[in-house]
C-alpha positions as CSV (number, residue, x, y, z in Angstrom):
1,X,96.7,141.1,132.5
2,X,98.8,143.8,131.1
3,X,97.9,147.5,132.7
4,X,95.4,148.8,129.9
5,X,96.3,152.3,130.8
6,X,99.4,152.6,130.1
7,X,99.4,150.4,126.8
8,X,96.9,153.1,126.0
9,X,99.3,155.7,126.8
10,X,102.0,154.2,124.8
11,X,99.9,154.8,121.8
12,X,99.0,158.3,122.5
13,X,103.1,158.8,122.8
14,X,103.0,157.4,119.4
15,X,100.7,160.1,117.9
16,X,102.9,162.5,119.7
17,X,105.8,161.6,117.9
18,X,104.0,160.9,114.7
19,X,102.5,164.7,114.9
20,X,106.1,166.0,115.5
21,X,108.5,164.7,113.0
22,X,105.4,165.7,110.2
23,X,106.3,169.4,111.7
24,X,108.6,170.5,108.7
25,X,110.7,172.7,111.7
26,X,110.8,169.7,113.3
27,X,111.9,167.5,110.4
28,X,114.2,170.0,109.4
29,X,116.3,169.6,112.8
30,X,118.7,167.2,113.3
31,X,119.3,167.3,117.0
32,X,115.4,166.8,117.1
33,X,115.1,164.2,114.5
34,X,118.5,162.2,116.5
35,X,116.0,162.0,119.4
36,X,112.5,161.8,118.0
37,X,113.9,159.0,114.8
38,X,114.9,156.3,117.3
39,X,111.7,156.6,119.3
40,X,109.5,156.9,116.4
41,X,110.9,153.2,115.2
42,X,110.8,151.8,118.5
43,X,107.4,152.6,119.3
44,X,105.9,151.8,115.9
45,X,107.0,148.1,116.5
46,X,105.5,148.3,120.1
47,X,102.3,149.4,119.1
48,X,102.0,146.8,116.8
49,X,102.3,144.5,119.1
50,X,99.9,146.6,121.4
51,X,97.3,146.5,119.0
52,X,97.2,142.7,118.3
53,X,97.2,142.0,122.0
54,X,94.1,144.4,122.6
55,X,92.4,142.9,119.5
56,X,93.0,139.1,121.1
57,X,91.5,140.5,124.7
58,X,88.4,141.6,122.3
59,X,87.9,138.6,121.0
60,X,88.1,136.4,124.2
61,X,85.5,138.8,125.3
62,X,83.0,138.5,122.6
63,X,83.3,134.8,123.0
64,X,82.3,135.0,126.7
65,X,79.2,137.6,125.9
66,X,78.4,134.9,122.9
67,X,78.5,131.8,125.5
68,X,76.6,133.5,127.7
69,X,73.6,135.2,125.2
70,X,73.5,132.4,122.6
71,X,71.0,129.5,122.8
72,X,72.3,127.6,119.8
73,X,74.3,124.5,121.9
74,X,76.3,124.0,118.3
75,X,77.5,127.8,118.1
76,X,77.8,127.9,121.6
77,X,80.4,124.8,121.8
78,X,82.4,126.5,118.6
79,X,82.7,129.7,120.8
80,X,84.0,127.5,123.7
81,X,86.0,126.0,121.3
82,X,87.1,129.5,120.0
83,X,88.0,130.9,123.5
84,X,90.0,127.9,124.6
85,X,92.2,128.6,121.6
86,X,92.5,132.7,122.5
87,X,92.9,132.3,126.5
88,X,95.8,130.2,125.3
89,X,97.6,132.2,123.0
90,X,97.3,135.3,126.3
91,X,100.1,134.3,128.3
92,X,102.8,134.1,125.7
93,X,101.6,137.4,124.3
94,X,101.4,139.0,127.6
95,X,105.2,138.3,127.8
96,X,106.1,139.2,124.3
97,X,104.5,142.4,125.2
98,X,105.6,143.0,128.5
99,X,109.3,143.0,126.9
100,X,108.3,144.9,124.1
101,X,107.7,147.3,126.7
102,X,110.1,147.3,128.8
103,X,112.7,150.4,128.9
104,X,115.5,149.9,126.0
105,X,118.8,151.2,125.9
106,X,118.6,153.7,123.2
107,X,122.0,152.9,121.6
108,X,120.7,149.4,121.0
109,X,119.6,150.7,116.9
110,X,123.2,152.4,116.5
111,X,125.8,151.2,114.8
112,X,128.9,150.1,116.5
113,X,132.8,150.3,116.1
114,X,134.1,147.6,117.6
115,X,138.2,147.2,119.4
116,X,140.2,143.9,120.0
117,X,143.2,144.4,121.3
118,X,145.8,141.4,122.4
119,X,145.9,140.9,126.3
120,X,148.1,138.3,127.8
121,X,149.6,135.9,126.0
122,X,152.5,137.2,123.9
123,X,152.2,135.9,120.4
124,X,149.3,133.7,120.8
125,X,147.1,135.9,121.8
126,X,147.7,138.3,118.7
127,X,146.7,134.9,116.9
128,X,143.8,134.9,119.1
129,X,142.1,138.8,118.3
130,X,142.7,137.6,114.4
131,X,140.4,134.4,115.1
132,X,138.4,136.8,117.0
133,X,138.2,139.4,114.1
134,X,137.2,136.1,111.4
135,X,135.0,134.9,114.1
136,X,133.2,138.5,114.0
137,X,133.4,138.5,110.4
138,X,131.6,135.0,109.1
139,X,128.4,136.9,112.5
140,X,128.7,139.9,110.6
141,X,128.1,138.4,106.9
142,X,125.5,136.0,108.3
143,X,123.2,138.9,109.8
144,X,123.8,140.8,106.2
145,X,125.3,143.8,108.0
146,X,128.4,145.9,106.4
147,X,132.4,145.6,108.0
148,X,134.6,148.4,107.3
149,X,137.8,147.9,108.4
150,X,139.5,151.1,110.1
151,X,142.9,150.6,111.7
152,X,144.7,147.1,112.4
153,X,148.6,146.5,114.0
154,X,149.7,143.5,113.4
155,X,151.6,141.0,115.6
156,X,155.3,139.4,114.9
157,X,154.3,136.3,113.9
158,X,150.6,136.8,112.7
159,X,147.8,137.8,114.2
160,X,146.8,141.2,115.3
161,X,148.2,143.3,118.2
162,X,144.6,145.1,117.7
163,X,142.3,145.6,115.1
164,X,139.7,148.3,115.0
165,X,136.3,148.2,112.3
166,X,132.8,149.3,112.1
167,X,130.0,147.8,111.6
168,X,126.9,149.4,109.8
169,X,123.3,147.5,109.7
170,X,120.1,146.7,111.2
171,X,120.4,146.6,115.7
172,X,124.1,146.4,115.1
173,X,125.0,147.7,118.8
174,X,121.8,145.9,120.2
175,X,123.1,142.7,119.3
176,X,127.0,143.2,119.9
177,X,127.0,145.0,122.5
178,X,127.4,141.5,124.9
179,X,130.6,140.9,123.3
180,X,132.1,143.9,125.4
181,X,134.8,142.2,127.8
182,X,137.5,140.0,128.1
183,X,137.7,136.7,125.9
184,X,140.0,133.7,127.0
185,X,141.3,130.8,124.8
186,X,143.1,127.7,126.3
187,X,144.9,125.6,123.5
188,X,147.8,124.1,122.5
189,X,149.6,127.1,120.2
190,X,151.2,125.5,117.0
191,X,154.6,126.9,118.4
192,X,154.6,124.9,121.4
193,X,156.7,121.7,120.8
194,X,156.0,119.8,124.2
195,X,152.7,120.3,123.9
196,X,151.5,122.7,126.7
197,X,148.2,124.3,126.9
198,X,148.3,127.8,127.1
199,X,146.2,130.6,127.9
200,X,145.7,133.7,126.9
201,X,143.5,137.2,126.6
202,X,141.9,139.4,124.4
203,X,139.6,142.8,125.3
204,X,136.7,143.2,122.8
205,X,135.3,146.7,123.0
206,X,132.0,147.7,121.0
207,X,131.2,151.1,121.3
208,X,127.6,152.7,119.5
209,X,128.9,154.9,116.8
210,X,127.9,158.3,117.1
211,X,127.2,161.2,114.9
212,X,128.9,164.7,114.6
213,X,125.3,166.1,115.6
214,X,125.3,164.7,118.7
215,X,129.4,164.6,119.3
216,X,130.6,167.8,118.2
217,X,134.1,167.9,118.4
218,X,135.9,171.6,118.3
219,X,139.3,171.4,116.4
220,X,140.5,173.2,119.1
221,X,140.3,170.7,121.1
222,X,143.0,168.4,118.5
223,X,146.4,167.4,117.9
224,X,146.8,165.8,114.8
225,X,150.6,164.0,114.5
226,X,150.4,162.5,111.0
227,X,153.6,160.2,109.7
228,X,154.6,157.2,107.9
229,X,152.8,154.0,108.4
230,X,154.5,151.0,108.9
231,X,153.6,147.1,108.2
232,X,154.7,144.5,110.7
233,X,158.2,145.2,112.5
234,X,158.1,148.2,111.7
235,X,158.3,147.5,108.2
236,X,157.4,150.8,105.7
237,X,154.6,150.5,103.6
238,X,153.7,153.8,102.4
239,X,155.7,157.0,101.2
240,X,154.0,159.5,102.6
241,X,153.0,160.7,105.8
242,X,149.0,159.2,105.5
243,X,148.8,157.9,109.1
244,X,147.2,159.6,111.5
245,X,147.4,160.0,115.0
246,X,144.8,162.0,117.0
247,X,145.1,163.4,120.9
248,X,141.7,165.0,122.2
249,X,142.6,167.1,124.7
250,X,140.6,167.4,126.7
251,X,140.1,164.0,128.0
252,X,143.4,162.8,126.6
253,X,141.8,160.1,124.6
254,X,144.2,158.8,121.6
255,X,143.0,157.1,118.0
256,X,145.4,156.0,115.4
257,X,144.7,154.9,111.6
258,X,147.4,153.8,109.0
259,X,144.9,151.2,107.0
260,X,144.4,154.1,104.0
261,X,146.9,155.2,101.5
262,X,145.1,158.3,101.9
263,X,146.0,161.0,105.0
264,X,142.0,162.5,104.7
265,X,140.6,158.7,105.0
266,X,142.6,158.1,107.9
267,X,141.6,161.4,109.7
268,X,137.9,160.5,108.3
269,X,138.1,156.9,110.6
270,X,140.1,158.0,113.2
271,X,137.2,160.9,113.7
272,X,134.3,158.6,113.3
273,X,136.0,156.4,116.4
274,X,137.2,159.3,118.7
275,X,133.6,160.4,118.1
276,X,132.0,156.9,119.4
277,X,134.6,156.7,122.1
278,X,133.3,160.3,123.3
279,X,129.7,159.2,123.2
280,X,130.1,156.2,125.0
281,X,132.6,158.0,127.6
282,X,129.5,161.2,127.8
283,X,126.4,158.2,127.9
284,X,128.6,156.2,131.0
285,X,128.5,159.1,133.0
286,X,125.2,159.8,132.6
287,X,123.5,155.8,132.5
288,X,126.4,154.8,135.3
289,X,123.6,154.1,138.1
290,X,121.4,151.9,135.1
291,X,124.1,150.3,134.1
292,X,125.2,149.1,137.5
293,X,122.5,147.3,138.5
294,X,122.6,145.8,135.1
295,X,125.9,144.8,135.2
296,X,124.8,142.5,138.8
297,X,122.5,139.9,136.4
298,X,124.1,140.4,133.0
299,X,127.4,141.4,133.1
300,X,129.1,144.4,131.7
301,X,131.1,146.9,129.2
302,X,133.9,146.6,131.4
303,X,136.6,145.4,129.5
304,X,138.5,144.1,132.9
305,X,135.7,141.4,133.0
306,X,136.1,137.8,132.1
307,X,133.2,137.2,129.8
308,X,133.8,134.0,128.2
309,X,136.6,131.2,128.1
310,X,136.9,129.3,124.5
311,X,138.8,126.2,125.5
312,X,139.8,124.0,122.1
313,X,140.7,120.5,123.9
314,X,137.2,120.3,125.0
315,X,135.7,122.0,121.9
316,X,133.7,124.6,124.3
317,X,132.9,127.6,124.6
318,X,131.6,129.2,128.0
319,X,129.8,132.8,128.3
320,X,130.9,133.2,132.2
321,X,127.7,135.5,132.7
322,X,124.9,132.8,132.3
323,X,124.3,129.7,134.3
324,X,123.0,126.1,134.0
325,X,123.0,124.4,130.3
326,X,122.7,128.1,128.9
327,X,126.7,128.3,129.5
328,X,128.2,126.4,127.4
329,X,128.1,126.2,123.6
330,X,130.2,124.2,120.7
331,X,133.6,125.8,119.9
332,X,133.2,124.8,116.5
333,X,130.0,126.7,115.5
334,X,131.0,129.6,117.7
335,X,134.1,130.1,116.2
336,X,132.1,130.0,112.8
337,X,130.0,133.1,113.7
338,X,127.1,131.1,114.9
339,X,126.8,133.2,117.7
340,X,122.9,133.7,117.4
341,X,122.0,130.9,120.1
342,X,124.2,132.8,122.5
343,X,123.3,135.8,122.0
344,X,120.0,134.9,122.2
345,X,120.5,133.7,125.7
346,X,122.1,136.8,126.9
347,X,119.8,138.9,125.2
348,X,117.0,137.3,127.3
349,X,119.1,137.7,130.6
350,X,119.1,141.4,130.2
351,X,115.5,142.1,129.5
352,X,114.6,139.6,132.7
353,X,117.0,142.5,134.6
354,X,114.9,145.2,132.6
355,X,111.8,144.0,133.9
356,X,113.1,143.4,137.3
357,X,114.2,146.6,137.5
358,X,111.2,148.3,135.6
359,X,108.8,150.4,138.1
C-alpha cells in the first residue's frame, strides 16, 4: 500500500497552488505563473488519480466491514464477490500511481526545438538527417502537434547538411526528448555501384524551448552579422541581406537562420533557438548530478552517444539503450513515424530509474 500521508500531502500542495494562482498579484506575474502553471497541471492530473485510488481502498474496506456485520449469506457472497473484483484492480493502480508520483522533469510539458545535423558519412548521411527530418514529420502530424521549420543547409546532392524546426503541442519535450543522440543508418546508398553497405551518422538534438521570461537575453550581450542567404553550393536565393547570424557572447554560442525572406523573421527564430539553447545549457548545470544517474539506465542528451542503429538490409531498427525484445523494432514503421511503441518503451525505462532513484 501506497504511503497515505504523503498522497494526502500531495493534495494539500494542490490547494496551495490552487489558492495562489487565484491571487490576482500572483496571476499577474509571469515569473510566478512560469513556475506555479506547470505544477498546477501536473498535480491536477495526479490528484485525480489520488482520489480514485483512495475511493477504491474505501470501497474494499466497506466490503470487509459488510462481510464481517452482515448475516444475509446472499449479500454477503455479492460483497465477496465485490471485493475480489477491487483487491484486484489495487496492484495495477498502486503502480499507475506510484509513477504518477514520481519526480518529473519539469521541461517534459515544454515545447521543443529540435537539431539534426549530418555526422559521418559525406553525402549519405545528409540524405540520412532529410529521412530523419520526414521521419519526424509523418510523428509529429500523427500526435496532432505543430512543425515550424526554422533554418535548414542543404547538402550537394540532397539531403540536409542540418536542419533546425520547432515543434509546438501537447508534452512535446516529454515525448522527444529520447530522440537526443546519435542515429546510425547501414544501407546500400543509391550512389554506390558495387553495392557496398555503408554507414553513416547523424546527431539529433531536442532542446525544451524556453521563454524570454525565463531567458532574458541583454542585447548587449549580441552580435548580429546579417547577409545574403544562399541555396545549395552556395547558390543566391535572395537579394537582400535577410539571413541572420547571431554570436552570444558570453558563452560563444552561434545560431544561424536564412529560411525567411524576411531579416526580422530570421532574427525572430534565431532568438527563439539561442534562447532554448541557453535554457538547456543554464538547466544542465544545475540538474547535472540527476541527470547522471539517469543517464546509467536510460541513456542520455549527449549527443556523442550512439542511441540507435537503423540498418535497411535487415529492415531493423535498434534503440541501443534498452535490452531483450524491447530493442528492436520494424524499419518500415519506424521510418513512417510510428515511433509510439518505442517510445513507449523508453518512456517506461526512465520512470523505473525515477522510482529507483526516488527517496
Amino acid at each position: 500500500m501506497l504511503d497515505l500521508e504523503k498522497l494526502n500531502e500531495v493534495k494539500e500542495r494542490f490547494s496551495e497552488v490552487n489558492q495562489l494562482i487565484s491571487d490576482p498579484a500572483i496571476a499577474a506575474d509571469p515569473h510566478q505563473m512560469a513556475t506555479l502553471g506547470p505544477e498546477h497541471r501536473e498535480l491536477s492530473e495526479v490528484v485525480v488519480a489520488v482520489d480514485q485510488y483512495q475511493d477504491l481502498l474505501r470501497d474494499t474496506e466497506e466490503m470487509k466491514v459488510l462481510i464481517r456485520n452482515e448475516e444475509d449469506e446472499e449479500l454477503v457472497i455479492m460483497a465477496r464477490e465485490e471485493l475480489t473484483a477491487l483487491t484486484a484492480k489495487l496492484p495495477q493502480m498502486e503502480a499507475d500511481l506510484q509513477i504518477a508520483l514520481t519526480p518529473k522533469d519539469p521541461a517534459d510539458a515544454r515545447d521543443a526545438i529540435m537539431e539534426i545535423r549530418a555526422g559521418t558519412g559525406g553525402s549519405e548521411a545528409a540524405l540520412f538527417v532529410a529521412d530523419l527530418y520526414r521521419l519526424y514529420e509523418r510523428y509529429i502530424s500523427r500526435n496532432g502537434w505543430k512543425l515550424t521549420k526554422i533554418n535548414s543547409s542543404a547538402g550537394s546532392v540532397g539531403g540536409f547538411k542540418e536542419v533546425v524546426f520547432g515543434v509546438s503541442g501537447k508534452n512535446v519535450f516529454g515525448n522527444l526528448k529520447y530522440e537526443n543522440g546519435v542515429h546510425r543508418v547501414q544501407r546500400v546508398p543509391q550512389t554506390e555501384s558495387s553495392g557496398r553497405l555503408h554507414t553513416s551518422a547523424a546527431s539529433v538534438a531536442v532542446l525544451p524551448e524556453a521563454t524570454d521570461v525565463e531567458i532574458d537575453i541583454a542585447i548587449s550581450d549580441l552580435k548580429i552579422d546579417v547577409y545574403r542567404s544562399s541555396g545549395p553550393g552556395g547558390q543566391s536565393v535572395n537579394t537582400t541581406d535577410s539571413a541572420v547570424r547571431i554570436t552570444h557572447l558570453p558563452t560563444g554560442l552561434v545560431v544561424t537562420c536564412q529560411d525567411e525572406k524576411s531579416q526580422h523573421k530570421n532574427k525572430d527564430k534565431a532568438m527563439r533557438v539561442l534562447r532554448s539553447r541557453l535554457y538547456e545549457k543554464k538547466m544542465s548545470e544545475i540538474n547535472a548530478e540527476r541527470d547522471e544517474v539517469r543517464r546509467q539506465a536510460v541513456g542520455s542528451g549527449d549527443r556523442s552517444v550512439k542511441i540507435r542503429t537503423y540498418n535497411f538490409p535487415q529492415d531493423r531498427v535498434t534503440d541501443h539503450r534498452l535490452e531483450g525484445d524491447m530493442k528492436n523494432y520494424p524499419l518500415r514503421k519506424i521510418i513512417e513515424g510510428e515511433l509510439d511503441e518505442l517510445l513507449n518503451a523508453l518512456q517506461t525505462a526512465d520512470h523505473a530509474d525515477r522510482l529507483a532513484h526516488t527517496s
